[in-house]
BALOBA-1460 file (C-alpha; in Angstrom, 3 decimals):
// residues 107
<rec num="1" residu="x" x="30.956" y="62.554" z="-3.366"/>
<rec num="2" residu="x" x="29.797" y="65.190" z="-5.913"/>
<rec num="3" residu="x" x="29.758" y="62.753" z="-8.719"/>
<rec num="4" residu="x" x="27.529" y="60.797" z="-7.137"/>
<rec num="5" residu="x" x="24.900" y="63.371" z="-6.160"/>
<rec num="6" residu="x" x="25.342" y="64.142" z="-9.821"/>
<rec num="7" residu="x" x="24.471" y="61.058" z="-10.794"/>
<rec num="8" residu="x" x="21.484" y="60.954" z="-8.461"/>
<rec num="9" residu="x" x="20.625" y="64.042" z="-9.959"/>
<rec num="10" residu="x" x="20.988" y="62.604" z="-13.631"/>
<rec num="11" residu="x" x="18.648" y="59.436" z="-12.886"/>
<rec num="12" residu="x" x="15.980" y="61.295" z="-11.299"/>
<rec num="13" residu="x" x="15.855" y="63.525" z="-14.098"/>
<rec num="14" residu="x" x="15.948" y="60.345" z="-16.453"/>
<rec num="15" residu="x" x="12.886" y="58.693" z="-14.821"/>
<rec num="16" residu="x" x="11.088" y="62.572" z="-15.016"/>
<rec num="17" residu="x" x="12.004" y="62.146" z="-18.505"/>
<rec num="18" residu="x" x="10.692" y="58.871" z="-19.610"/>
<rec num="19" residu="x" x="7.303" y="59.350" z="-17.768"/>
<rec num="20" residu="x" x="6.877" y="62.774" z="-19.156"/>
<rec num="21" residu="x" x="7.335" y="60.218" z="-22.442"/>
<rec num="22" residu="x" x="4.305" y="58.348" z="-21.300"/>
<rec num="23" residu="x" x="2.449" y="61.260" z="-20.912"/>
<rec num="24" residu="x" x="3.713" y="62.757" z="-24.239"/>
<rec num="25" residu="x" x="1.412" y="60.163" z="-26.021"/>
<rec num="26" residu="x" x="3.595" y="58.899" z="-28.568"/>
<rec num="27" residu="x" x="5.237" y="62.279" z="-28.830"/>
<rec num="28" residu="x" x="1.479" y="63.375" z="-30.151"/>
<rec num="29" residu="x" x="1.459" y="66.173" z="-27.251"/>
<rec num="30" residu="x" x="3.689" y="68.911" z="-27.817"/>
<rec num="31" residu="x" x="4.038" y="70.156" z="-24.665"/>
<rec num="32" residu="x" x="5.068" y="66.304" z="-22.667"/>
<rec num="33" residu="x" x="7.139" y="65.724" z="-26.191"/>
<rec num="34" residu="x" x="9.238" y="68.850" z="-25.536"/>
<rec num="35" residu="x" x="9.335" y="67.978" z="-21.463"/>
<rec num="36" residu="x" x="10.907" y="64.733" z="-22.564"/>
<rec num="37" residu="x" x="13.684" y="65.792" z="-24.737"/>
<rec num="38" residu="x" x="15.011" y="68.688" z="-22.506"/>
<rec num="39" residu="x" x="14.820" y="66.690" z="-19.142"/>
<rec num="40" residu="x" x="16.778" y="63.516" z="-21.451"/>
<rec num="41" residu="x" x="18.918" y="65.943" z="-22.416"/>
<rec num="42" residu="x" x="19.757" y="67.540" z="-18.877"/>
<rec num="43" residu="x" x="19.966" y="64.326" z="-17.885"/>
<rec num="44" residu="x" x="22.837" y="63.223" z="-19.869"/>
<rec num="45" residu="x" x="24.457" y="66.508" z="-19.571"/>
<rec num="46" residu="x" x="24.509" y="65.855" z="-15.894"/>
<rec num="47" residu="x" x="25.743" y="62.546" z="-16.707"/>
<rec num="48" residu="x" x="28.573" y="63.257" z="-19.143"/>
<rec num="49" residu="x" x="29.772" y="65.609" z="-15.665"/>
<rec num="50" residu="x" x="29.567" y="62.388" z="-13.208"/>
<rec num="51" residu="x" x="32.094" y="60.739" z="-15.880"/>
<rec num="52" residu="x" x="35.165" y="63.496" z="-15.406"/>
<rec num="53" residu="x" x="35.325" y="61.396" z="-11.881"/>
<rec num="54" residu="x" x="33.683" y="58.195" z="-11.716"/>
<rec num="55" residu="x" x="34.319" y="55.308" z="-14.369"/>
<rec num="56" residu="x" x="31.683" y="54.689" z="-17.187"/>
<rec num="57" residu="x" x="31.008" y="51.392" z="-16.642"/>
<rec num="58" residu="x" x="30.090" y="51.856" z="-12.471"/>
<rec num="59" residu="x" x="28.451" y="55.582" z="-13.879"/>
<rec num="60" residu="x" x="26.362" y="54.054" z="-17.015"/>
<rec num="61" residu="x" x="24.992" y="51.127" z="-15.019"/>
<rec num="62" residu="x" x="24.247" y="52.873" z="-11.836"/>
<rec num="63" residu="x" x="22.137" y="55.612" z="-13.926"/>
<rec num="64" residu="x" x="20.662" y="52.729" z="-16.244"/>
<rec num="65" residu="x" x="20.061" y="50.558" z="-13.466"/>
<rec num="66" residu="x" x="18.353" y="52.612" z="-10.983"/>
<rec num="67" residu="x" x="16.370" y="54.398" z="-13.842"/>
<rec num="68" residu="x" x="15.424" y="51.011" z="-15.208"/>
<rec num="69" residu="x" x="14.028" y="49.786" z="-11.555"/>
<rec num="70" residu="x" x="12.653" y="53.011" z="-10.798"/>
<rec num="71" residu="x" x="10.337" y="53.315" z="-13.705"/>
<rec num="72" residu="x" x="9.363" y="49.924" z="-13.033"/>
<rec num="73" residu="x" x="8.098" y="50.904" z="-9.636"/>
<rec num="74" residu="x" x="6.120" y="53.926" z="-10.689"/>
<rec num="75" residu="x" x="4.993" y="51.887" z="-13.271"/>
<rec num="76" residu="x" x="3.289" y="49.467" z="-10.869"/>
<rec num="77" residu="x" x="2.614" y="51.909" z="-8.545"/>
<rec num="78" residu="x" x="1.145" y="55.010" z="-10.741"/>
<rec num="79" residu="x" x="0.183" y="53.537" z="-13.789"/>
<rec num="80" residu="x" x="-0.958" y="50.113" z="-11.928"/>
<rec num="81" residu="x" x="0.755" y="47.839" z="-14.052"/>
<rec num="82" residu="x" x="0.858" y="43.956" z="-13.251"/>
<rec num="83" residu="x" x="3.203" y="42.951" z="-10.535"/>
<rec num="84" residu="x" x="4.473" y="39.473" z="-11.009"/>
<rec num="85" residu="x" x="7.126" y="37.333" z="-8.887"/>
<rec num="86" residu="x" x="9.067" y="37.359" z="-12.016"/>
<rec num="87" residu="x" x="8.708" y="41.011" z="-12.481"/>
<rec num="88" residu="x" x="10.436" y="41.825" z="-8.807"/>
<rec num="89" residu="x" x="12.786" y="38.772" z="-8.759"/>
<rec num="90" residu="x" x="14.322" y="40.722" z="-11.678"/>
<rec num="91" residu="x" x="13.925" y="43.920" z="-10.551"/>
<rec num="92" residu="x" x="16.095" y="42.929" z="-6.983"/>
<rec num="93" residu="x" x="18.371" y="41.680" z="-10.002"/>
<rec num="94" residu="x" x="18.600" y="44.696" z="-11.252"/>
<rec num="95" residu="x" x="19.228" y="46.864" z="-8.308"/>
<rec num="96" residu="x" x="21.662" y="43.587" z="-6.705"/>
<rec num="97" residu="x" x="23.684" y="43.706" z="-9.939"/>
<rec num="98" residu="x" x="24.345" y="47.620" z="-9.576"/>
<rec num="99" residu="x" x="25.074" y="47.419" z="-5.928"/>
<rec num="100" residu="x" x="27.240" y="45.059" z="-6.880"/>
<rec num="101" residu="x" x="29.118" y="46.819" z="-9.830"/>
<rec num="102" residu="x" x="29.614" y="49.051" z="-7.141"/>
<rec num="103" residu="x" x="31.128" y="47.546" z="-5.104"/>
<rec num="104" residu="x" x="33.783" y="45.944" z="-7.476"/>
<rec num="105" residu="x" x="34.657" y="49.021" z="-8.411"/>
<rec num="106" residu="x" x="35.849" y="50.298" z="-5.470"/>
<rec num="107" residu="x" x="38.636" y="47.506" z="-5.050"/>
Protein backbone atom coordinates (compact mmCIF):
# COMPACT_ATOMS: atom_id res chain seq x y z
CA UNK A 1 0.00 0.00 0.00
CA UNK A 2 2.98 2.36 0.57
CA UNK A 3 4.21 1.98 -2.92
CA UNK A 4 1.32 3.14 -4.18
CA UNK A 5 0.88 6.32 -2.12
CA UNK A 6 4.43 6.71 -3.32
CA UNK A 7 3.57 6.61 -6.56
CA UNK A 8 0.67 9.00 -6.06
CA UNK A 9 3.08 11.08 -4.50
CA UNK A 10 5.60 10.79 -7.54
CA UNK A 11 2.83 11.77 -10.26
CA UNK A 12 1.54 14.65 -8.48
CA UNK A 13 4.86 15.94 -8.15
CA UNK A 14 5.41 15.12 -11.98
CA UNK A 15 2.37 17.15 -13.15
CA UNK A 16 3.76 20.18 -10.46
CA UNK A 17 6.76 19.70 -12.44
CA UNK A 18 5.79 19.96 -16.00
CA UNK A 19 3.45 23.00 -15.38
CA UNK A 20 6.04 24.77 -13.39
CA UNK A 21 7.76 23.96 -17.12
CA UNK A 22 5.04 25.96 -18.71
CA UNK A 23 5.48 28.62 -16.52
CA UNK A 24 9.33 28.45 -16.77
CA UNK A 25 8.94 29.97 -20.34
CA UNK A 26 11.16 27.89 -22.24
CA UNK A 27 13.42 27.56 -19.25
CA UNK A 28 13.89 31.62 -19.86
CA UNK A 29 12.73 32.16 -16.04
CA UNK A 30 15.13 31.11 -13.60
CA UNK A 31 13.16 30.74 -10.84
CA UNK A 32 10.04 28.17 -12.73
CA UNK A 33 13.35 26.58 -14.61
CA UNK A 34 14.87 25.60 -11.24
CA UNK A 35 11.09 24.61 -9.79
CA UNK A 36 11.01 22.20 -12.69
CA UNK A 37 14.15 20.31 -12.36
CA UNK A 38 14.00 19.74 -8.52
CA UNK A 39 10.22 18.73 -8.43
CA UNK A 40 11.29 16.17 -11.83
CA UNK A 41 13.85 15.16 -9.87
CA UNK A 42 11.87 14.40 -6.51
CA UNK A 43 9.64 12.96 -8.59
CA UNK A 44 11.67 10.22 -9.91
CA UNK A 45 13.40 9.79 -6.70
CA UNK A 46 10.04 8.97 -5.29
CA UNK A 47 9.59 6.82 -8.17
CA UNK A 48 12.81 4.80 -8.25
CA UNK A 49 11.33 3.97 -4.23
CA UNK A 50 7.74 2.70 -5.62
CA UNK A 51 9.99 0.18 -7.83
CA UNK A 52 11.78 -1.79 -4.65
CA UNK A 53 7.92 -3.18 -4.48
CA UNK A 54 5.82 -2.78 -7.38
CA UNK A 55 6.92 -3.96 -11.01
CA UNK A 56 8.20 -1.31 -13.58
CA UNK A 57 6.04 -1.89 -16.15
CA UNK A 58 2.48 -1.50 -13.77
CA UNK A 59 4.86 1.51 -11.81
CA UNK A 60 6.16 3.39 -15.17
CA UNK A 61 2.74 3.36 -16.83
CA UNK A 62 0.65 4.18 -13.88
CA UNK A 63 3.01 7.38 -13.19
CA UNK A 64 3.19 8.11 -17.10
CA UNK A 65 -0.31 7.51 -17.55
CA UNK A 66 -1.97 9.43 -14.93
CA UNK A 67 0.64 12.31 -15.40
CA UNK A 68 -0.05 12.23 -19.11
CA UNK A 69 -4.09 12.56 -18.50
CA UNK A 70 -3.66 14.83 -15.75
CA UNK A 71 -1.79 17.51 -17.53
CA UNK A 72 -4.19 17.16 -20.18
CA UNK A 73 -6.97 18.16 -17.86
CA UNK A 74 -5.31 21.19 -16.36
CA UNK A 75 -4.42 21.92 -19.64
CA UNK A 76 -8.05 22.32 -20.74
CA UNK A 77 -9.08 23.43 -17.66
CA UNK A 78 -6.28 26.18 -16.59
CA UNK A 79 -4.69 27.03 -19.61
CA UNK A 80 -8.15 26.64 -21.69
CA UNK A 81 -6.89 24.59 -24.31
CA UNK A 82 -9.31 23.05 -27.05
CA UNK A 83 -11.33 20.12 -25.94
CA UNK A 84 -12.13 17.82 -28.77
CA UNK A 85 -14.09 14.32 -28.83
CA UNK A 86 -10.87 12.99 -30.03
CA UNK A 87 -8.92 14.64 -27.35
CA UNK A 88 -11.10 12.77 -24.37
CA UNK A 89 -11.83 9.54 -26.34
CA UNK A 90 -8.03 9.21 -25.94
CA UNK A 91 -7.63 10.51 -22.81
CA UNK A 92 -10.42 7.62 -21.27
CA UNK A 93 -7.77 5.53 -23.39
CA UNK A 94 -5.28 6.54 -21.52
CA UNK A 95 -6.56 6.26 -18.05
CA UNK A 96 -8.67 2.64 -19.37
CA UNK A 97 -5.29 1.29 -20.53
CA UNK A 98 -3.61 1.96 -16.98
CA UNK A 99 -6.54 0.67 -15.07
CA UNK A 100 -6.16 -2.01 -17.04
CA UNK A 101 -2.32 -2.71 -16.73
CA UNK A 102 -3.41 -2.81 -13.38
CA UNK A 103 -5.34 -5.03 -13.21
CA UNK A 104 -3.28 -7.69 -15.19
CA UNK A 105 -0.83 -7.31 -12.97
CA UNK A 106 -2.35 -8.42 -10.11
CA UNK A 107 -3.14 -12.02 -11.58
Amino acid sequence: MAAWLFLICAIGLEVAGTVSMKFSDGFRDWRFTTLTLTLYGISFWVLSITLRQLPVSTAYAVWAGLGTAAIAIIGILVFKEPVTLLKVVFLLMIIFGVVGLNAVGKH
